[in-house]
C-alpha positions in Angstrom: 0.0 0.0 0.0 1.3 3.4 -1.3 1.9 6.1 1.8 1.4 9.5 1.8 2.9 12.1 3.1 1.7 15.2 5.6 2.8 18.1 3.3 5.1 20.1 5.6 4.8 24.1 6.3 5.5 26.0 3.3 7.3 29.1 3.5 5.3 31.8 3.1 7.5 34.9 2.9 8.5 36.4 -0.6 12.2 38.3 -0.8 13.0 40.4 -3.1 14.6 39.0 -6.2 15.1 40.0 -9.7 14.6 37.3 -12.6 17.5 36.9 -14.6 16.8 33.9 -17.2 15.5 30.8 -17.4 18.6 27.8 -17.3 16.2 25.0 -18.2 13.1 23.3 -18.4 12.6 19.0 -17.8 9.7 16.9 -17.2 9.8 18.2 -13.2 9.6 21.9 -13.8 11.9 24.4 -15.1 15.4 26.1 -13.0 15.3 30.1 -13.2 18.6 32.4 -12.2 17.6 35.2 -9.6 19.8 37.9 -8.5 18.7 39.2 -4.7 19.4 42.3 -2.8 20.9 42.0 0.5 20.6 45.3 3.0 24.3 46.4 2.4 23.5 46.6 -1.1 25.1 43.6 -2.2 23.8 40.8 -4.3 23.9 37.1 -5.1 22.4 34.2 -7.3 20.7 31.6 -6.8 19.5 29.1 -8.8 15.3 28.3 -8.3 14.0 24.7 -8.7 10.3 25.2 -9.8 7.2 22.7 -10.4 3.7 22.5 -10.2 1.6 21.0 -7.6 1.3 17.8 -9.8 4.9 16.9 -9.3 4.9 17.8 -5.6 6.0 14.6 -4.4 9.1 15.2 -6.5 10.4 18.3 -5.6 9.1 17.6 -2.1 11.7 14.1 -2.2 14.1 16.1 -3.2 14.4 19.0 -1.1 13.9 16.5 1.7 16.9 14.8 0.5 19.3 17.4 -0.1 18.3 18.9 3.3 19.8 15.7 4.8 23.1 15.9 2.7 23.9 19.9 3.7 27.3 20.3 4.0 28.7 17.4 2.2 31.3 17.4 -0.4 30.1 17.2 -3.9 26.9 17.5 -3.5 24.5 20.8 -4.7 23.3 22.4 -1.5 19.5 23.8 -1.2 18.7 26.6 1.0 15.8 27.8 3.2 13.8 25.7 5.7 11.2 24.6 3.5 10.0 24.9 -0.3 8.2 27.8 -1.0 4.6 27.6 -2.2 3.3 30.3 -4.6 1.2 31.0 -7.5 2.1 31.4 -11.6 0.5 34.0 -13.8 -2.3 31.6 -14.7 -3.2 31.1 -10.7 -1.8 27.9 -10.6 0.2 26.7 -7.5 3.5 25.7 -8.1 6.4 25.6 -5.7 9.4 26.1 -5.0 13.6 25.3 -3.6 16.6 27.5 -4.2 19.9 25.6 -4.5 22.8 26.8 -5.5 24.1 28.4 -9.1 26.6 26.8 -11.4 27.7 29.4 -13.3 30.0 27.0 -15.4 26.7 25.0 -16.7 26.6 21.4 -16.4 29.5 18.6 -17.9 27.3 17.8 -20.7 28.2 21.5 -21.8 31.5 21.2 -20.9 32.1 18.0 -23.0 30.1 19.1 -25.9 32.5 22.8 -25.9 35.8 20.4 -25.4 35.1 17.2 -26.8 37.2 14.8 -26.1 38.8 16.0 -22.2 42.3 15.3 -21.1 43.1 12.4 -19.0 43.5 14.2 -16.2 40.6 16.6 -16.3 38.6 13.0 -16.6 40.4 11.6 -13.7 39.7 15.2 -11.1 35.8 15.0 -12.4 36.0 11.5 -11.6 37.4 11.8 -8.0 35.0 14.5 -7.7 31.9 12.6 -8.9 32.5 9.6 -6.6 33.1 11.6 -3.5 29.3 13.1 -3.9 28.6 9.4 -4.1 30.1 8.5 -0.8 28.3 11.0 0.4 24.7 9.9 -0.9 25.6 6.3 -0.3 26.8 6.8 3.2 23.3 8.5 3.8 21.6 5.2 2.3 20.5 6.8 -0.7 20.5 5.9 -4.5 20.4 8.7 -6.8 19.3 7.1 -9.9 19.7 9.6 -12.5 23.6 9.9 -12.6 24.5 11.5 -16.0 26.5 14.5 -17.1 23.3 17.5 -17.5 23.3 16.1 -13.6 26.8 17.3 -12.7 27.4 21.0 -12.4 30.3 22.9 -12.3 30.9 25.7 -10.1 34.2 28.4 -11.2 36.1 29.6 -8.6 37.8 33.2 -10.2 41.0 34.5 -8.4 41.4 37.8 -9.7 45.2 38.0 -8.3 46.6 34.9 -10.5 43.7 34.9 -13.5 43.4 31.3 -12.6 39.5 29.5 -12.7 39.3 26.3 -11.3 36.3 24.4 -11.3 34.1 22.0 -8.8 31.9 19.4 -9.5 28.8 18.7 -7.6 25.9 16.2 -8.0 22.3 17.8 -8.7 18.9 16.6 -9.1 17.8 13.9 -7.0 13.9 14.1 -8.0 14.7 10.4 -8.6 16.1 9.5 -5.4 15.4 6.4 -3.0 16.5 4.7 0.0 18.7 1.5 -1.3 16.6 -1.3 -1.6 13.3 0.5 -1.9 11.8 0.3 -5.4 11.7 2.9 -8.2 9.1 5.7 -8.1 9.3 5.8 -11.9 9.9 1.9 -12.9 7.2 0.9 -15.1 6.9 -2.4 -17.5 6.1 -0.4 -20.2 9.8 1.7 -19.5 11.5 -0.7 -17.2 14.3 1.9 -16.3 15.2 3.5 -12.8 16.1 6.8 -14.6 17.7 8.1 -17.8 18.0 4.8 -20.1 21.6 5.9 -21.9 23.0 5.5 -18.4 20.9 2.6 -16.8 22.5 -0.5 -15.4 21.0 -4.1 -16.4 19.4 -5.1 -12.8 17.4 -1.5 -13.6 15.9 -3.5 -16.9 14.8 -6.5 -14.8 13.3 -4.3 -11.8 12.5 -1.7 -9.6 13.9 -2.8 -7.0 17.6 -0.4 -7.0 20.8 -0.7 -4.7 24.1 1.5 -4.4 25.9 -0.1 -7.4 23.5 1.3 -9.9 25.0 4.3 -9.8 28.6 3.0 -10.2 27.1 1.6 -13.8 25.9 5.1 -14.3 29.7 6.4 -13.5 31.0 4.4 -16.0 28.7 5.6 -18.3 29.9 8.9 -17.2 33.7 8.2 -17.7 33.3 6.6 -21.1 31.1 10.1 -22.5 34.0 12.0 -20.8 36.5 10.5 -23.2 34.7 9.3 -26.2 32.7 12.8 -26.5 29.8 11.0 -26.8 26.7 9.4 -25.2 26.9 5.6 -24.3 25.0 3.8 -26.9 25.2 6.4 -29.2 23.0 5.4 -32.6 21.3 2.6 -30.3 17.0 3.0 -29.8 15.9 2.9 -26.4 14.1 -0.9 -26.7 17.7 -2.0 -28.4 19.3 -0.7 -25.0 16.9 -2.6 -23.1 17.8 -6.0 -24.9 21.6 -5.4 -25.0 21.5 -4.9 -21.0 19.4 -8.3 -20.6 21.6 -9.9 -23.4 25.0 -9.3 -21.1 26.1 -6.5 -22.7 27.8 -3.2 -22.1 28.4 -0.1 -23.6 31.8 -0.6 -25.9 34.9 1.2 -24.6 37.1 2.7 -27.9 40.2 1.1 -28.2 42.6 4.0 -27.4 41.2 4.7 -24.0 44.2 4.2 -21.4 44.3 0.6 -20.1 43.9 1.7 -16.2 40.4 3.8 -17.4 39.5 1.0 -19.2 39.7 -1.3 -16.5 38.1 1.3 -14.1 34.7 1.2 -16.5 34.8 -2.7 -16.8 34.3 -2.7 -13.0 31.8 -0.3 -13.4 30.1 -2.5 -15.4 30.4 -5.7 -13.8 27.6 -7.8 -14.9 27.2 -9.1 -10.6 26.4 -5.7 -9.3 29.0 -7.0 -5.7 31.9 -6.8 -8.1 31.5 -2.9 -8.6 32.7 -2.4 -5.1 31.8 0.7 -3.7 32.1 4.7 -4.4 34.6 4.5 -1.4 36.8 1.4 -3.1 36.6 2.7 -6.8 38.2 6.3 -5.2 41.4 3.6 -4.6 41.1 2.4 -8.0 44.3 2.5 -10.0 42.8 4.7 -12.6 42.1 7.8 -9.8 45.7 6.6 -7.9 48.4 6.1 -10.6 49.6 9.8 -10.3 49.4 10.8 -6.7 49.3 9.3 -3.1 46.4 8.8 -1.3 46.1 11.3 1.3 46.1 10.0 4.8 42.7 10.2 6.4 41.0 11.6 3.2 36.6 10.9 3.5 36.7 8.0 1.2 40.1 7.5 0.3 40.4 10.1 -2.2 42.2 12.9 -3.1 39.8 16.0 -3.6 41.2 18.2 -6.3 39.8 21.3 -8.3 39.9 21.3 -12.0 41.6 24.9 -13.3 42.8 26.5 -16.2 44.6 29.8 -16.8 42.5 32.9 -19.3 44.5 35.4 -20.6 42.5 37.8 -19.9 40.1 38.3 -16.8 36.4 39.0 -17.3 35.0 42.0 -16.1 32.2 40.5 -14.2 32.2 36.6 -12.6 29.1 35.1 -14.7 31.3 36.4 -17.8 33.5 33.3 -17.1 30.7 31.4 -18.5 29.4 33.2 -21.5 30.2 30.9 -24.0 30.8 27.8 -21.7 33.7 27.0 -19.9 36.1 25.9 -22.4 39.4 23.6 -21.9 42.6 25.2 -22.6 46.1 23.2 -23.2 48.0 24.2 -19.9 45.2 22.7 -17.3 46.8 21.9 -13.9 45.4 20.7 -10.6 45.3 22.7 -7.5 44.1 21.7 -4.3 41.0 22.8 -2.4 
C-alpha cells in the first residue's frame, strides 16, 4: 500500500529577487537564475527549482533529500527551511527550492565545448563525482539519474593569478530512493530507474535499485568524458533494453588508457558486488596512478579542483561562462 505524506509548512515569505533567465526546463519543472538584494546593497544568485503541484512529491523528495546531505562534499546544496509555495500568472500553484548556481553549466556542456577531455581533467571529475557518491551512499540513498546535464560545475575566479578552477557537484535527486526500496518511476512499459543511456542491467529487470546502480551510471559517465559521446550512441531505447538483458555493455574505444578502461569494466560488472563501492573505486588505480592517497582523506580520495589559466580576466564573474567553460592546453590541478 502506497503512503502518503503530511505536506510540511511551506514558506510563506517572498524576498525580493530579480529574474534573470531561465537555465532549463525538464519533465519536473523548469530552474530560473535570480539575482537578490541583501541590505548592504550587495547581491547574489541563486539558482530556483520550480514545479507545479502535480509533481509535488518530486520536488518535495528532493528538497527533503538534499536537506539531509547539507554540508557534504560534492553534492549541490538547497537553502531555506522549507520549499516555498506560490502561484504562476495563470493562478496555478506551483512551488518552490533554491539551490545553488553553477555558473560553469553542467558537464554535458563542458564536453560538448571540449570534446574529447584530457586524461587528467577525466580523472579530477571522476574523483569528484564519486566523492558526492560517498556522500549519498553513506546517507543510504540511490540517486538514480547519474549523468553529465546532472553534474554542475561551479568556477572559482582568483582575480590576483587569473586562474579559474572548477568544482563538480551532484544535482537533481527528483529520482532519489532509500537502497533497496523500489523505483518511483519503474514501469513495465519503461523498465528503467532513470535516464535509459545510463541505466544499469538489474534496472531492466526491476524496480527494486541498490548502491551499485549508480557505479554503472559512473562508467557511463567516464566513457562520455573520453569518447565525446553518449553511451549507446546510434542505439534506440528498446535496443538498450535487450543489449543490457543480453549481457552486454556499452563498448569502450580502443585508445582509452588501459587503467580507465579497466576502471569502467568494473563499473560494469555484470554481478552488481563486483562494482565495489564509491569509497573502493576512489582507490582504483585509474584515480591513484599519479598521486598518493592522502592519509585520512573521507573516502580514500584525493579532492582536487579542475583549473585553467584565461588570458585575460572577465569583467564580471558570470562572464567566465558566456560561451561555456572551455578547456585550454595548460590545465593543472590545484588543491582545495
Amino acid at each position: 500500500m502506497r503512503r502518503y505524506r503530511k505536506k510540511p509548512k511551506m514558506d510563506q515569505t517572498k524576498p525580493d529577487a530579480t529574474f534573470i533567465k531561465t537555465l532549463g526546463k525538464g519533465a519536473y519543472g523548469s530552474v530560473d537564475l535570480f539575482s537578490y538584494t541583501k541590505d548592504d546593497g550587495t547581491t547574489f544568485h541563486n539558482a530556483v527549482k520550480t514545479t507545479d503541484s502535480e509533481d509535488y512529491n518530486s520536488i518535495e523528495r528532493e528538497f527533503r533529500i538534499l536537506t539531509k546531505l547539507r554540508g557534504c562534499h560534492g553534492i549541490v546544496q538547497s537553502f531555506g527551511n522549507s520549499l516555498r509555495q506560490e502561484t504562476d500568472s495563470t493562478g496555478k500553484k506551483v512551488y518552490k527550492m533554491a539551490i545553488e548556481y553553477a555558473a560553469g553549466g553542467n558537464l554535458t556542456e563542458y564536453i560538448r565545448i571540449n570534446r574529447r577531455l584530457s586524461d587528467s581533467v577525466i580523472k579530477d571529475f571522476t574523483r569528484m563525482i564519486l566523492q558526492g557518491l560517498v556522500s549519498v551512499h553513506d546517507h543510504g540513498y540511490v540517486h538514480c539519474d547519474l549523468k553529465p546535464a546532472n553534474l554542475l560545475l561551479f568556477p572559482r575566479y582568483d582575480q590576483e593569478t587569473w586562474f579559474c578552477s572548477y568544482e563538480l557537484k551532484i544535482s537533481d535527486f527528483g529520482l532519489t530512493v532509500k537502497a533497496g526500496d523500489e523505483s518511483v518511476c519503474w514501469e513495465d512499459s519503461s523498465p528503467f530507474v532513470g535516464t535509459p543511456l545510463y541505466m544499469s542491467p538489474e534496472s531492466v529487470r526491476d524496480g527494486r535499485v541498490e548502491k551499485t546502480l549508480d557505479l554503472w551510471s559512473l562508467g557511463c559517465v567516464v566513457l562520455e568524458m573520453y569518447n565525446g559521446k553518449h553511451p549507446w550512441v546510434g542505439v534506440c531505447v528498446d535496443d538498450i533494453k535487450s543489449r543490457l538483458l543480453s549481457g552486454k555493455a556499452p563498448e569502450i574505444p580502443r585508445d582509452v588508457p588501459c587503467d580507465a578502461r579497466l576502471f569502467m569494466e568494473k563499473c560494469f560488472a555484470r554481478e552488481r558486488g563486483e562494482r565495489g563501492s564509491a569509497s573502493e573505486l576512489l582507490l582504483h588505480p585509474f584515480l591513484n596512478g599519479e598521486g598518493k592517497v592522502a592519509d585520512g582523506d573521507a573516502g580514500g580520495g584525493v579532492r582536487r579542483r579542475v583549473g585553467l589559466r584565461i588570458r585575460k580576466p572577465p569583467s564580471r564573474f558570470e562572464d567566465i561562462t558566456t560561451h561555456g567553460p572551455k578547456q585550454k592546453a595548460r590545465l593543472r590541478n590545484g588543491p582545495l
